[in-house]
N, C-alpha and C positions, 0 to 999 in steps of 0.2 A: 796408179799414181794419183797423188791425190793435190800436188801444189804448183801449176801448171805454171809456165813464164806470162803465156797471152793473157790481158788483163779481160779484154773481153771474154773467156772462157772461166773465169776465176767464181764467178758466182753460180754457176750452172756446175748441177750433179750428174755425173756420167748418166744418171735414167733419162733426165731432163735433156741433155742431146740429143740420147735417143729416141725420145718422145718428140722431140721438134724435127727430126729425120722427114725427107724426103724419098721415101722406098717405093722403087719400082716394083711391079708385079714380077713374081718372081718366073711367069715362061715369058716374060718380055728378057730377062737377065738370061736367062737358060737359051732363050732362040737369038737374042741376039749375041750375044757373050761369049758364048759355047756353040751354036749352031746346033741346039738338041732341040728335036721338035715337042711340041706339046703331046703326044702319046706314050714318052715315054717318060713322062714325069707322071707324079702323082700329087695333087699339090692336097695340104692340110693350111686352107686358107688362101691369100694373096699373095705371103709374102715367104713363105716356105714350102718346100716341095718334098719330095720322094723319087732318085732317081735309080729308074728299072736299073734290076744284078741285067736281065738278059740286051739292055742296051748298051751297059759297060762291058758286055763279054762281046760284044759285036765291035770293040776297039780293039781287041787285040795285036792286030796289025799294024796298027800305030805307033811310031816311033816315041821311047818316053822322053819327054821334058828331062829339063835339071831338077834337082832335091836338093832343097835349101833347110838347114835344121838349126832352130831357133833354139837357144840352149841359156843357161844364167848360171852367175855366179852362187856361191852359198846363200838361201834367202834370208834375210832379214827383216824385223819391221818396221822399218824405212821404207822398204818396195824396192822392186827389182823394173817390174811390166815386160815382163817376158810374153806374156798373150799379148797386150800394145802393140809390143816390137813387130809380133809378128803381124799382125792387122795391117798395122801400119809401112811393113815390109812390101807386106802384098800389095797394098794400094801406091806403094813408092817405084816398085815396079812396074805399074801399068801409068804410074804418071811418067816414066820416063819412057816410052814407048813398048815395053815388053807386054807377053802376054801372061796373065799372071793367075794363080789361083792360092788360099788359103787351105792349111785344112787343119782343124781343131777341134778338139776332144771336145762334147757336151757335160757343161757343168752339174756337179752333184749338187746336191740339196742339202747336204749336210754341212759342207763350208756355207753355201749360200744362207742359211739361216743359223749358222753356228758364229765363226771369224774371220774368215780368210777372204770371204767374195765372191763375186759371181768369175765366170773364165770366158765376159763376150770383147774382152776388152776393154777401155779407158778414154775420156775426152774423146777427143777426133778423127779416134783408130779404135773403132767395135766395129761390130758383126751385129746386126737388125735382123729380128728383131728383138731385142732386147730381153723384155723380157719373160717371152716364150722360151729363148733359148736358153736362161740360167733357173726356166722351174720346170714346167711340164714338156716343152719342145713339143715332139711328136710322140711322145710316150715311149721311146726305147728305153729308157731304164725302168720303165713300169714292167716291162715287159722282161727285160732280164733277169727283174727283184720274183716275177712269177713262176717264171722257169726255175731260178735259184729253189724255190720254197714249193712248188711240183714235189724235183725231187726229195726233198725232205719228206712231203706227206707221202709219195711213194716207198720212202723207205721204210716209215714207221706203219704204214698199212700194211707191207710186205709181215714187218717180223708181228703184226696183231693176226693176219691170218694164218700163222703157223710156220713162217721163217723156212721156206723149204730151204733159203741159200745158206744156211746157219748163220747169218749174218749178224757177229757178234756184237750186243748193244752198248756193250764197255769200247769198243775199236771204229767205231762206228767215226770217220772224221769229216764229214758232209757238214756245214753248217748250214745255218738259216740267212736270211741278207734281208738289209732295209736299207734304202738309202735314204738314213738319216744319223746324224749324229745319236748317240745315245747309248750312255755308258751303261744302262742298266741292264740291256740287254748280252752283255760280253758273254756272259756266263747262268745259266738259265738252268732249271731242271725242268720239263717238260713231262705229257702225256700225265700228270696228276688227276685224281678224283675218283678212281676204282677203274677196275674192268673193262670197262664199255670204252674206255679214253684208252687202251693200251697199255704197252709197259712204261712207266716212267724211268729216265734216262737222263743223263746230262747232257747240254744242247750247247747252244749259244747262237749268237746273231754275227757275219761281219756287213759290214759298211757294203752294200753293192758293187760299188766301185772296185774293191778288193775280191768280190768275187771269183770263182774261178768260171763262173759262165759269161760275165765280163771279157775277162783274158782269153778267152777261144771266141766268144762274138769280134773282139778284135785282131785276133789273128785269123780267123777261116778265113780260106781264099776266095768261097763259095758256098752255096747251100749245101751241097755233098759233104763241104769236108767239112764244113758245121757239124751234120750230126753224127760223122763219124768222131770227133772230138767229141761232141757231147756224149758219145759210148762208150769212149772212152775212160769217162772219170771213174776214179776209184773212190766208192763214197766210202769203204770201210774194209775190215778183215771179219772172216773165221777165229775162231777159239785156237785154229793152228797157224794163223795169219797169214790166208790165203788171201788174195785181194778180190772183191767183187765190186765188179764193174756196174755202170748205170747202163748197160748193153741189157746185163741180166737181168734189171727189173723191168725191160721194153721201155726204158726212161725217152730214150736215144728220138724216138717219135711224136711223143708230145711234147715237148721240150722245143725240139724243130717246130712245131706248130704255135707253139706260142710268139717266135723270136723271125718267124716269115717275113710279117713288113716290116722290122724292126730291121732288118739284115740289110735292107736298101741305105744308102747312104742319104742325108739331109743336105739340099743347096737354098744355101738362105746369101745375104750381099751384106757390105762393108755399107758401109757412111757415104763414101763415095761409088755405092752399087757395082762393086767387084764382085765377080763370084767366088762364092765362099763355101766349103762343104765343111760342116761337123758331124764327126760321128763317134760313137765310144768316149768312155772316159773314165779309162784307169788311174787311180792315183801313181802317184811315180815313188813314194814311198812305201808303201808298204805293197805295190802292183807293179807293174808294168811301163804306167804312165806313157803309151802313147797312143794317138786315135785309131780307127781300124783300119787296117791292110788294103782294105777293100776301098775305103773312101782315098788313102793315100794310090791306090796305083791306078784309078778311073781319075785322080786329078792329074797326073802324070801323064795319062793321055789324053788330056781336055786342053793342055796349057801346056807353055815352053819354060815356064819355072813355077816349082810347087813350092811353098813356105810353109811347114810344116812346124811343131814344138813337141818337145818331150819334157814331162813336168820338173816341176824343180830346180835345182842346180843340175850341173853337166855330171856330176859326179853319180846321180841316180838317173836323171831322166835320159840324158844323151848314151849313156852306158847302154840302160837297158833297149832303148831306141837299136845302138849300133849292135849289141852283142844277141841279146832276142829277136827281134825286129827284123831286120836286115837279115839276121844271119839263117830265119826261117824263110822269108820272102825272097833273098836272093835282093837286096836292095841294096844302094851305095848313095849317100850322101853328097852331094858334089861342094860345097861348103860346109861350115859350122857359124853362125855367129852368136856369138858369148854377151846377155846383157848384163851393165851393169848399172850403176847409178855413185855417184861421189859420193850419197849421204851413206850409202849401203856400206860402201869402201871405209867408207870413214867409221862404223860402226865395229866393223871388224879392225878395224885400226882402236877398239877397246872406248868409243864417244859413245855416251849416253845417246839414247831417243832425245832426247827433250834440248841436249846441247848440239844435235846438227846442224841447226843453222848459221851456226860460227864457225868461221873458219879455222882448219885445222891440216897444214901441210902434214907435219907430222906422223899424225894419224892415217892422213890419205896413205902416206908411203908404207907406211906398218901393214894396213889394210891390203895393199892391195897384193899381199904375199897370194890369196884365197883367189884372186885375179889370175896371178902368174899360173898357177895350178891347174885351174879351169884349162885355160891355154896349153899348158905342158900337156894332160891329160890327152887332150883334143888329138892333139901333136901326134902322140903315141898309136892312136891310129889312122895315123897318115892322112887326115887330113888340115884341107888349111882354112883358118880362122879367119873372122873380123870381130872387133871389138864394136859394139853398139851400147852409144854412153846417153841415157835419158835424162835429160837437161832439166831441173830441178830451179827455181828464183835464186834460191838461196848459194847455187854454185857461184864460186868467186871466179874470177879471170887466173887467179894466180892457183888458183887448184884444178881448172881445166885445164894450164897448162903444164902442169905436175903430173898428171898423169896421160897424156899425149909423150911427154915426154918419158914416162917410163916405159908407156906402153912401145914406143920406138926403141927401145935399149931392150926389148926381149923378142924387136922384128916381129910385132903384131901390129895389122890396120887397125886404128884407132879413129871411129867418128862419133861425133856428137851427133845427136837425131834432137829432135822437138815434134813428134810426132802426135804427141799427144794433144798438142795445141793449136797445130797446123795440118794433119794430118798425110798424108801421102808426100806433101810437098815438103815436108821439114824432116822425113828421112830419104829425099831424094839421095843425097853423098853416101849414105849408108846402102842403097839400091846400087849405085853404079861401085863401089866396092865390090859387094856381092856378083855382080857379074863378071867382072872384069877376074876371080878368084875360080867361081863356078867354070867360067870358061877357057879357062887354064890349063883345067885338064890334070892337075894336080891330084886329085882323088880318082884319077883312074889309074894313075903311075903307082900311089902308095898307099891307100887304103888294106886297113887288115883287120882283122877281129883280134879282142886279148888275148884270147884262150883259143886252144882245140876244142874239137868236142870232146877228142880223146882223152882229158887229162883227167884227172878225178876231181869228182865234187867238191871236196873240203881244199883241195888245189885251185879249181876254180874263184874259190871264195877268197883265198889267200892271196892269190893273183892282183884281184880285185883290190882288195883291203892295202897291200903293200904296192902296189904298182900308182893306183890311182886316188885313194886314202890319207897317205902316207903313213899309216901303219908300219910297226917291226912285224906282227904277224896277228893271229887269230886264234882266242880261246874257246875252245867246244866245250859244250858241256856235256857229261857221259852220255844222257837221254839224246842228244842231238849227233854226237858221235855216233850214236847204236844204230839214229836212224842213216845216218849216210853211209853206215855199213850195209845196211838192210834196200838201201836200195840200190848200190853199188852190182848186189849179191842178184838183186832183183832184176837186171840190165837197164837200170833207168841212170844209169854213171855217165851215159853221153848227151843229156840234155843240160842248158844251160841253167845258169844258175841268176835267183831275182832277188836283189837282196832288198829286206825290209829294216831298215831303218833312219833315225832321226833324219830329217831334209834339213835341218838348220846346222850341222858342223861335217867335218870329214869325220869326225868319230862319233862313236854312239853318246856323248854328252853335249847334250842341245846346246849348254851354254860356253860351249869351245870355240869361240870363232878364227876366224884369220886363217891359216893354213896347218890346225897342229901336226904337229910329227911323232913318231914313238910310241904312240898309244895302242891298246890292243883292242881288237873288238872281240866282243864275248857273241857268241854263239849259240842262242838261248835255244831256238828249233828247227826243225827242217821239215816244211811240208810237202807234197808230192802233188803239184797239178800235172797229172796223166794225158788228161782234155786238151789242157795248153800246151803240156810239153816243156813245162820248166820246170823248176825244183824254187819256190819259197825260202830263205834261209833267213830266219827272224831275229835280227842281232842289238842289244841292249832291249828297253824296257817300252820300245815301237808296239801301238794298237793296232790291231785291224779292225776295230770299232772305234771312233773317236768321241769324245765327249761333248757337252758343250759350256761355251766360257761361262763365268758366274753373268756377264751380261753379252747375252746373245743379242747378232744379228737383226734376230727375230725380233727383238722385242720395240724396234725401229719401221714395223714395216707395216700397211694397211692399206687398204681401196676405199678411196671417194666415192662420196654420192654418186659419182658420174662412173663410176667401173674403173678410176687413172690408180695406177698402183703406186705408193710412195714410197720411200725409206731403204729400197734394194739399190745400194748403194749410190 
């Protein structure tokens, strides 16, 4: 969020907060906070640490917290501050006496220097330190993009020494990963220059993030079944399209050795030195988008409510959160809260960028059909919402109460926050909502998943598409048909399904906002992560490599004399 109400906070850039922070040592926040002694952390520095798998497996016993899951409307670029909400959730909770913990995905590099931002947060409600945690952190995603690009050079070593596994180089669907924006690399022919280089093949790069060694770092429940998922991947076929596994090439063991300390979860603190863990960070468009398993159920037993986020709007990130997530883990949501923002509502109400600060009832009303939906959504698997509204200068009295009042004609809680300005204390009313919901008990009467496992693939997606899209239905295209036959046929018909596409509308047309209905989504591919346990379904003209804008991030960004870094947002 970038236009805060508090005047004192109006000149100061979210680094610039961060940089005037007051951050405890991080086994002062761990022994006092948590009661985890200094032996089982591993700190990288002061103010970030590494906390032991075999400490978290020595909680088991412990009864879990509540799970609170931070979710948003269709984003816009106005701003949403769904990472805010949630900061400032967690820090809203322990100001009103609870015990509280965050946990959030570690930011890519490729928004970070591309357009979108870092993911530590806003104004008054980040996560410190800054910014370590939106470039290098602790090196986990160094360490995934290694793994990732291992097995590639395993695979292409295999077929230069003679391919015992006949491992066809045309079928071959293993990508490369960077995480970094860059179109150039989508599509690549590799192993070039004679002989000595191997056979030459077509290749390609995706985005880390969208990895599929990403999406099993974040679902393992542990070291074991790490690297049984990682032997699991099927990096390609046979000439008769047999599938071969990354078992076969003994992938499964160095792969685990690269991702060992990376597999520990990061506790780093809020603004107001809350304990904070980030780990993993799938995108939620064209991934998974939500942090790892691992860091989510060691905060579950550290704290009596966890605030968690799934990327995006509800309609990608909270989906694949409840229907992946949960529904491998055995997890249950005890809330949902939906952000959203006036300017946002009002843009989907069809307002220019540059006209939101004029007031616009009208719009607001049209808008917030994309509101109602999020909510319906939510609904549909039984659980129950609060609305979290990010308070903006430019809101008028007569449009905050426009939409309180709609929001009460569809029996959803509706609170204003100012978190970003005031931190903890100005989503205090959105903290006692949240409990007062969590503790209800309502998501353990009616929570449910969309789907079975049972039901078929291209049913899954339909489900998806017309349930919570509002789609009439879904167009496949033959290649994408052939492949959900083939692995219907293959017994991979009862894992779930991850849909890839646009985060900015319910249909595959970016510039559809508001709630459309009617619309078909087309069905370009259907990839097979084995590892993870999902099935990919790539629908309109979504990358897994993203580009970058004509004027990047980057090009804003530099270290002083003195080592202060500038221009990151």
């Amino acid at each position: 969020m970038s236009n805060p109400n508090n005047q004192h906070t109006k000149t100061l850039s979210d680094i610039e907060i961060a940089q005037a922070a007051t951050m405890k040592p991080i086994l002062e926040i761990a022994r006092d906070r948590l009661g985890i002694d200094a032996q089982h952390l591993s700190p990288y520095g002061h103010t970030k640490a590494k906390l032991s798998l075999e400490y978290i497996s020595s909680l088991k016993d412990r009864p879990d917290g509540k799970l609170i899951l931070v979710s948003a409307i269709t984003p816009t670029p106005a701003g949403e501050g769904k990472t805010t909400t949630t900061v400032g959730l967690g820090d809203a909770l322990n100001h009103i006496g609870k015990k509280a913990m965050i946990c959030l995905r570690e930011p890519s590099l490729g928004p970070c220097f591309g357009v979108k931002g870092g993911a530590a947060g806003g104004g008054y409600a980040q996560v410190v330190p800054m910014e370590d945690i939106n470039l290098h952190f602790t090196g986990d995603f160094h360490a995934i993009g290694a793994a990732n690009n291992l097995l590639s050079a395993l695979i292409d070593n295999h077929i230069y020494w003679g391919n015992e596994l006949g491992l066809d180089p045309r079928r071959i669907s293993w990508r490369r990963a960077i995480d970094m924006n860059d179109r150039s690399l989508r599509s690549i022919v590799s192993s070039l220059g004679g002989v000595a280089n191997g056979y030459p093949r077509e290749d390609g790069f995706d985005i880390t993030v969208a990895s599929e060694i990403m999406a099993i770092f974040c679902l393992a429940s542990d070291r074991a079944d790490l690297q049984r998922r990682l032997g699991s991947i099927i990096v390609g076929q046979t000439r008769d399209k047999k599938p071969i596994r990354a078992s076969q090439l003994m992938a499964a063991g160095p792969l685990s050795v690269l991702l060992r300390d990376a597999l520990a979860p990061n506790l780093v603190q809020t603004l107001e030195n809350n304990p904070a863990i980030i780990h993993g960070g799938p995108f939620a468009n064209i991934a998974h988008g939500c942090n790892s398993l691992i860091a989510t159920k060691a905060a579950l037993k550290l704290s009596d409510y966890v605030v968690t986020e799934a990327g995006f709007g509800a309609d990608l990130g909270a989906e694949k959160f409840i229907d992946i997530k949960c529904r491998k883990a055995g997890l249950r949501p005890d809330c949902v809260v939906i952000v959203a923002t006036i300017r946002a509502l009002k843009m989907h109400g069809g307002v220019a960028k540059d006209q939101l600060k004029h007031e616009n009832i009208d719009a607001l009303r049209k808008g917030f059909a994309n509101l109602e939906r999020h909510v319906d959504n939510m609904r549909s698997f039984g659980l129950p919402a609060v609305v979290s509204i990010n308070r903006f200068s430019a809101d008028t009295e007569a449009e905050m109460k426009t939409l309180l009042e709609l929001c009460a004609k569809i029996g959803v809680d509706c609170v204003l926050a100012d978190h970003w300005a005031s931190g903890g204390a100005g989503a205090a009313e959105v903290a006692k909502t949240v409990v007062k919901l969590t503790d209800s008990g309502q998501a353990a009467k009616n929570f449910k998943l969309l789907y079975p496992d049972t039901m078929k693939l291209e049913d899954k997606v339909r489900t998806i598409a017309t349930k919570l899209y509002g789609a009439s239905g879904i167009a496949i295209d033959a290649d994408a048909q052939a492949r959900f036959n083939e692995l219907e046929a293959g017994g991979f018909g009862h894992l779930p399904v991850c849909i890839a596409k646009t985060q900015y509308s319910f249909s595959t047309d970016a510039n559809a906002k508001g709630a459309p209905s009617g619309h078909v989504i087309p069905v370009r591919d259907v990839l097979l992560l084995a590892g993870a346990e999902f099935v990919v379904v790539v629908c309109g003209d979504i990358m897994r490599m993203p580009g970058l804008p004509k004027v990047p991030s980057a090009n804003h960004m530099e270290v002083t004399a003195d080592g202060r870094i500038t221009g990151l947002f």
